[in-house]
C-alpha positions in Angstrom: 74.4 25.1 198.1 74.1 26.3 201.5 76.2 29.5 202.5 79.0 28.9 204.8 78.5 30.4 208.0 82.0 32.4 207.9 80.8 33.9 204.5 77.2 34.9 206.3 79.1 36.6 209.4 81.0 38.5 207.3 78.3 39.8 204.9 76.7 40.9 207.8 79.8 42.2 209.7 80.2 44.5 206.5 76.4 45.4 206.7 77.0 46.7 210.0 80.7 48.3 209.6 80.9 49.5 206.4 77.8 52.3 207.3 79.7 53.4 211.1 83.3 53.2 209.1 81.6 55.9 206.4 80.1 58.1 209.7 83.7 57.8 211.2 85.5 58.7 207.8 83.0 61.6 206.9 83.9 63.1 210.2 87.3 63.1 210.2 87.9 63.6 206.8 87.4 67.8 206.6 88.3 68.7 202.7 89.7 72.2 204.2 91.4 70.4 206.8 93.0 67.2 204.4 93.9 70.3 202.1 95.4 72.6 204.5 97.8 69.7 205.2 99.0 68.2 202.2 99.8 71.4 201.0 102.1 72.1 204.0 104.2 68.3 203.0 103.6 69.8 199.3 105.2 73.3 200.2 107.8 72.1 202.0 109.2 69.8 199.4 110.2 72.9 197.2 112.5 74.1 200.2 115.9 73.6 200.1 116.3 71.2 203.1 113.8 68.6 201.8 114.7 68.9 198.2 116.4 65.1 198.8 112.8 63.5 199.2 111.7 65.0 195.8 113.8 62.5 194.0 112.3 59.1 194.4 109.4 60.3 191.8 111.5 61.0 188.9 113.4 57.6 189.6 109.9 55.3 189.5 108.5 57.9 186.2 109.6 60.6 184.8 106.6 61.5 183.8 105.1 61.7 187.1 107.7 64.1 188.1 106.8 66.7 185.1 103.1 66.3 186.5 104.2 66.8 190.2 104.9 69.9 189.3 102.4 71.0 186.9 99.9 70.1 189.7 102.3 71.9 192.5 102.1 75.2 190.6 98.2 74.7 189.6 97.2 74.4 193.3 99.8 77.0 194.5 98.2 79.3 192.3 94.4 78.8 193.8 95.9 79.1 197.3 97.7 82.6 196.8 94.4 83.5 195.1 92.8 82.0 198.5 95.0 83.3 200.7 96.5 86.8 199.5 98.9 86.8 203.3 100.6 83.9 201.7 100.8 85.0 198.0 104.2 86.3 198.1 105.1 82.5 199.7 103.5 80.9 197.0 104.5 83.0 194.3 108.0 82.2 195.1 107.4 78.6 195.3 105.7 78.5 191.3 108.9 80.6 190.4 111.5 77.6 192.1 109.6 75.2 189.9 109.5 76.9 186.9 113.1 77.7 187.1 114.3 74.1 188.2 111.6 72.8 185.1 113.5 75.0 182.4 117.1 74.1 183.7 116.2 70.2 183.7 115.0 70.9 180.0 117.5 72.8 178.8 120.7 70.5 180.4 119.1 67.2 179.5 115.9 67.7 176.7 113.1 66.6 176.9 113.7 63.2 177.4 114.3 63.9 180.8 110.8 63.9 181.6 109.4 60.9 179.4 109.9 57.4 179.4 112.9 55.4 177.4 109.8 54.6 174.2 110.5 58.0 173.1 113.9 57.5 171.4 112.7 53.8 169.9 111.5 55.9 167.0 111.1 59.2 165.3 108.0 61.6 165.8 106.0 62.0 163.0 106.0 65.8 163.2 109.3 67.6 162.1 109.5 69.5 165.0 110.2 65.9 167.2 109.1 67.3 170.3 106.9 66.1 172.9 103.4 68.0 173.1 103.1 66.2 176.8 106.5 68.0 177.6 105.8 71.7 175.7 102.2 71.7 177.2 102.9 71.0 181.1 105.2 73.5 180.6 103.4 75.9 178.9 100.7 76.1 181.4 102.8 76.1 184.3 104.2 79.3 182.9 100.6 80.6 181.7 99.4 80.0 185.3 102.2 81.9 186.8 101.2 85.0 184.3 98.0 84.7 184.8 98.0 84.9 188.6 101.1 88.2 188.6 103.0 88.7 185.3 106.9 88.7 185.3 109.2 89.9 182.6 110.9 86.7 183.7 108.8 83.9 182.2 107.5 86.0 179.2 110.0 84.7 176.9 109.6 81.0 177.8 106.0 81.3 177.3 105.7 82.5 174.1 108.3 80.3 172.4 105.8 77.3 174.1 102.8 78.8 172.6 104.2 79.1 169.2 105.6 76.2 169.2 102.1 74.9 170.4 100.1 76.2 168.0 102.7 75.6 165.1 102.2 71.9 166.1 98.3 71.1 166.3 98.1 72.8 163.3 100.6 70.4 161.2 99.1 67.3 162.8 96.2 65.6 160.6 93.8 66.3 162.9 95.1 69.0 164.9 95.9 66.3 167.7 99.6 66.4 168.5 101.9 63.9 169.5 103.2 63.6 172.7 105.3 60.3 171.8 106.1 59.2 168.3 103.1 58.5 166.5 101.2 59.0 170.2 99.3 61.6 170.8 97.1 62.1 174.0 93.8 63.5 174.3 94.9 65.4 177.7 98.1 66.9 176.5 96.5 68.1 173.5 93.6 69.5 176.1 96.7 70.8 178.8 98.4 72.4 175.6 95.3 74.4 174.6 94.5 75.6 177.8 98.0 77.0 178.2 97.0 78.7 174.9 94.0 80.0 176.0 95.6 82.1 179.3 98.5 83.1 177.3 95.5 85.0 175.6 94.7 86.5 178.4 97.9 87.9 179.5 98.9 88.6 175.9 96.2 89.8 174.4 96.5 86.9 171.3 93.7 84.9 170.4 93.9 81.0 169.8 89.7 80.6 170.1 89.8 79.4 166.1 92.5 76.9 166.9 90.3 75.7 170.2 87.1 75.6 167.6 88.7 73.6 165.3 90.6 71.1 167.6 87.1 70.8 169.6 85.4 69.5 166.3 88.2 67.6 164.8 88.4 66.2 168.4 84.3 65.2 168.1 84.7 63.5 164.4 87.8 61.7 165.6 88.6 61.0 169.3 85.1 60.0 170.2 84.4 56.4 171.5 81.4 55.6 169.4 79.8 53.2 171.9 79.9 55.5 174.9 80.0 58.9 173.3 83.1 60.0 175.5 86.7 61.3 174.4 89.8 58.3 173.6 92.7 59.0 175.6 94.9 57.9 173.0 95.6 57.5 169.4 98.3 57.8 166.7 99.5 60.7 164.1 96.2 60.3 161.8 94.3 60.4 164.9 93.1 56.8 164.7 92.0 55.9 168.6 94.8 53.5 170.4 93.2 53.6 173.5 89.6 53.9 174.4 88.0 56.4 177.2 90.1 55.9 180.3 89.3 57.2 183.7 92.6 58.4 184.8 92.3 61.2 181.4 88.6 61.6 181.5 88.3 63.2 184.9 91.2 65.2 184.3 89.9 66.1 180.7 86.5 66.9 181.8 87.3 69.7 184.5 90.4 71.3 181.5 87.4 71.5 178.9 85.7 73.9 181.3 88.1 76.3 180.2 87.7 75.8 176.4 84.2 74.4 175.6 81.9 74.0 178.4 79.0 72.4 177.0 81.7 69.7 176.0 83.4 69.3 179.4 79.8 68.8 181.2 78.6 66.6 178.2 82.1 64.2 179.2 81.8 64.8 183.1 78.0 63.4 182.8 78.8 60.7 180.6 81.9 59.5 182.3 79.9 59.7 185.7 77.3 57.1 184.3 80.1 54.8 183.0 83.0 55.1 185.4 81.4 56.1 188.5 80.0 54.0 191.4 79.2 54.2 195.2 77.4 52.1 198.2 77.1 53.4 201.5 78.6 56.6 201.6 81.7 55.2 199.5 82.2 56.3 196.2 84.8 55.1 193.7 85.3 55.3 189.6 86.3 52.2 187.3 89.2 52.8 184.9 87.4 51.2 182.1 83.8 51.3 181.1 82.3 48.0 180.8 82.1 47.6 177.1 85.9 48.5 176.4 88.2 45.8 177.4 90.7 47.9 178.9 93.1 46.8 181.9 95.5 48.2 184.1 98.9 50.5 183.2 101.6 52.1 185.3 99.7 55.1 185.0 96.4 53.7 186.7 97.4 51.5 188.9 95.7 48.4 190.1 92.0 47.7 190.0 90.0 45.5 192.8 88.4 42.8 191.6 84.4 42.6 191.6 83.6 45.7 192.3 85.8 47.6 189.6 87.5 50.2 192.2 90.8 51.6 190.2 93.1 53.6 192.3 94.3 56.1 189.3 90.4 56.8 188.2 89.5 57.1 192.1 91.6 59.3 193.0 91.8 61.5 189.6 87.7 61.5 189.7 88.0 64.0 192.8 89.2 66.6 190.6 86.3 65.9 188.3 83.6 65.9 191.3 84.7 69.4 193.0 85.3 71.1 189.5 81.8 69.7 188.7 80.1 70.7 192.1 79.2 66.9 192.4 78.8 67.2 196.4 77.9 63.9 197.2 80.2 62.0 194.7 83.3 64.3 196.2 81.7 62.9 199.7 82.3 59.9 199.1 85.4 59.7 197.0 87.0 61.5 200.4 85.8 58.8 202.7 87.4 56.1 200.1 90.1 58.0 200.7 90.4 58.2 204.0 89.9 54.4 204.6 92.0 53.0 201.4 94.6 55.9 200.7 96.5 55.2 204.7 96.8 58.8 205.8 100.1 59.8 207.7 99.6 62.9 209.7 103.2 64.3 211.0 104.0 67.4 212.1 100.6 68.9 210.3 101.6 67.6 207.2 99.3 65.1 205.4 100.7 62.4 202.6 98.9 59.0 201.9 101.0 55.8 202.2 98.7 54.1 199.2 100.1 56.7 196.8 102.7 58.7 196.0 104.1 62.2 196.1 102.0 63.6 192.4 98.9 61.2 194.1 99.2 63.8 197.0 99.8 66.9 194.1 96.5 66.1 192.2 94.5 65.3 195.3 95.6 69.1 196.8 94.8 70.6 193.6 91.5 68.5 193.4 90.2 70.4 197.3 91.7 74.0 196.5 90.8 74.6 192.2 88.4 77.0 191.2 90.0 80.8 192.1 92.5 80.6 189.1 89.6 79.6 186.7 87.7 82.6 188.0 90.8 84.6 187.6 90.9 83.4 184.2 87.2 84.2 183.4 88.0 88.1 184.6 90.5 88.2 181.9 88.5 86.8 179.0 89.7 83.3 178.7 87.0 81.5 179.2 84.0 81.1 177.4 
C-alpha cells in the first residue's frame, strides 16, 4: 500500500519540528529558573490569603494532599539549605505544615488522608494504622529536625518512629501495610528513611532494621523477570503489583539514603526498562514491557505507541537529578515544557497538564540534594 500523502507530510513536518521545538524548549526551559518559580506559586499556597486554592487537591485524593506536603517540606528544606537569607522564611513555612498535618490527624484520623478502601476492611496488623500515613509524616518531621531541631516536633517524632519500627517488625516480612492487607514498597522505603534521620538527630540507631528490611525486601519484593522492586503486595508480602514507574523513580533516589548499591542497581535497571527518548525528548513508560500493567489514578494516562505515561514522566525527573543522569533530566525538562502547558503569572510557575503535588514533586525533583548532604554530615547515610 502506498502511503497517503497527508501521512508523508506529516512524518516529515515532525522530522523537521520536532528537532527546532527541542532547541526552543531547551532554551527556555532553565531548571534554576522553572525552579525558582514554582516554588514562589508553592510558597505562597502556605500563606494565609491563598490557603482557599489548596483545597481542590484533597477533594480529587486525599492522598495527594498528604504528599503535597511531604514534597512541600522536602524541597523547602533543600532551599533553606540553598539559600540561608531565606531560611528563617522557609523554616516557618515546614513548621505551618507540620502543624496543620498533626491537627488534620488528630481531629479526623488518619482516614483523612487515604482513600474510602481503607475502612472496607480491617488491617492485618493490630496496630490498624496506615504505614503510608505514619511514614509521610514521620519524615516530614525528621526533615524539619534534621535541617534545625525544635523542642516542638520532638515528641511527634518519636511516637512515629516507634510506632514505625514496632510495625515493620510484626509484619511477615518486615513490609508494612499501608492499607489493609496493602502494603507499598515506597511507604515502607519513606518510613525507613524517616527512621534513618531520626538517627541522626537522636542519636538511635535503626541500621539492623534497614539491613534486614533491605534483604527481606530482595527475597520478596523483587520482580523476577526484570530484577527491579514490586510496588505493591499484601501482608505475607506476596507482590500485587509489579515494578511501576510512578514508585520506582521515587524508590530509587529514597534508597540512596539507606542502601546505595541497591538504589543505583534500581535506578539502572528501571532506566533500561522504563526509560525512552528521540530527539532531545525523553519520557519513561509506567510499565515495563513484559508486565501487563495499565493505568491508575495515581499514574495517569499513557499515549499510545510510544508508551509516554505522565505519572512515570514526570516522577522520573526526581530519579534523573538525584542520579546525575544530565542528559535524561534534559530531556524530561523539554517534555515538560511542551506537554506539561506552563502558566507563568506574576513569577510564579504551575503547569496546566498537572496538578498542585505534580508542581510539589517536580520543585523538589530541580532543588534535592543539600538535605541528603546534610544528612550524610550527621551519619545517616551510608
Amino acid at each position: 500500500m502506498r502511503p497517503k500523502p497527508a501521512l508523508v507530510a506529516l512524518v516529515v513536518a515532525s522530522a523537521v519540528w520536532l528537532p527546532l521545538l527541542h532547541i526552543l524548549f531547551s532554551v527556555t526551559a532553565s531548571p534554576d529558573a522553572v525552579a525558582t518559580s514554582l516554588a514562589r506559586r508553592q510558597s505562597a499556597l502556605w500563606s494565609g490569603r491563598r490557603e482557599g486554592e489548596r483545597g481542590h487537591l484533597a477533594r480529587s485524593n486525599p492522598e495527594w494532599e498528604l504528599m503535597r506536603r511531604t514534597f512541600n517540606v522536602l524541597a523547602f528544606a533543600n532551599l533553606a539549605l540553598t539559600h540561608p537569607e531565606h531560611r528563617a522564611e522557609y523554616l516557618a513555612t515546614i513548621d505551618r505544615i507540620l502543624a496543620s498535618t498533626l491537627s488534620l490527624v488528630e481531629e479526623h484520623g488518619q482516614q483523612h488522608f487515604l482513600l474510602p478502601y481503607a475502612a472496607a476492611q480491617d488491617f492485618r496488623d493490630p496496630s490498624r494504622r496506615s504505614l503510608f500515613v505514619d511514614g509521610e509524616i514521620a519524615l516530614m518531621l525528621a526533615v524539619r529536625q534534621t535541617l534545625e531541631p525544635h523542642p516542638r516536633w520532638t515528641a511527634p517524632l518519636e511516637a512515629r518512629t516507634r510506632r514505625i519500627a514496632s510495625q515493620l517488625e510484626r509484619a511477615p516480612v518486615l513490609a508494612a501495610e499501608s492499607y489493609p492487607d496493602e502494603g507499598w514498597t515506597f511507604c515502607n522505603v519513606v518510613a525507613l528513611v524517616a527512621l534513618r534521620l531520626h538517627d541522626g538527630v537522636a542519636g538511635t540507631d535503626h541500621r539492623p532494621l534497614v539491613r534486614r528490611w533491605i534483604a527481606s525486601a530482595r527475597a520478596h519484593l523483587v520482580d523476577p523477570s526484570t530484577g527491579l522492586l514490586v510496588s505493591s503486595f499484601d501482608w505475607q508480602g506476596r507482590p500485587k503489583d509489579g515494578p511501576e514507574g510512578s514508585s520506582l523513580w521515587l524508590v530509587a533516589p529514597m534508597l540512596l539514603v539507606l542502601d546505595p548499591p541497591l538504589a543505583r542497581d534500581q535506578y539502572e535497571r528501571a532506566r533500561r526498562e522504563l526509560a525512552r527518548d528521540a530527539l532531545g525528548f525523553a519520557w519513561a513508560r509506567e510499565w515495563p514491557g513484559s508486565w501487563p500493567g495499565g493505568d491508575d489514578i495515581d499514574s495517569g494516562p499513557t499515549v499510545p505507541l510510544v508508551g509516554a505515561n505522565a505519572g512515570s514522566s514526570g516522577l522520573a525527573l526526581v530519579a534523573a537529578h538525584a542520579f546525575g543522569d544530565a542528559a535524561f533530566e534534559r530531556g524530561l525538562l523539554a517534555s515538560l515544557e511542551l506537554g506539561g502547558f506552563p502558566v507563568r503569572e506574576g513569577g510564579e510557575l504551575r503547569y496546566a497538564a498537572g496538578n498542585d503535588l505534580a508542581d510539589a514533586v517536580l520543585l523538589y525533583a530541580l532543588v534535592q540534594g543539600p538535605l541528603w548532604e546534610r544528612a550524610r554530615a550527621l551519619g545517616v547515610t551510608p
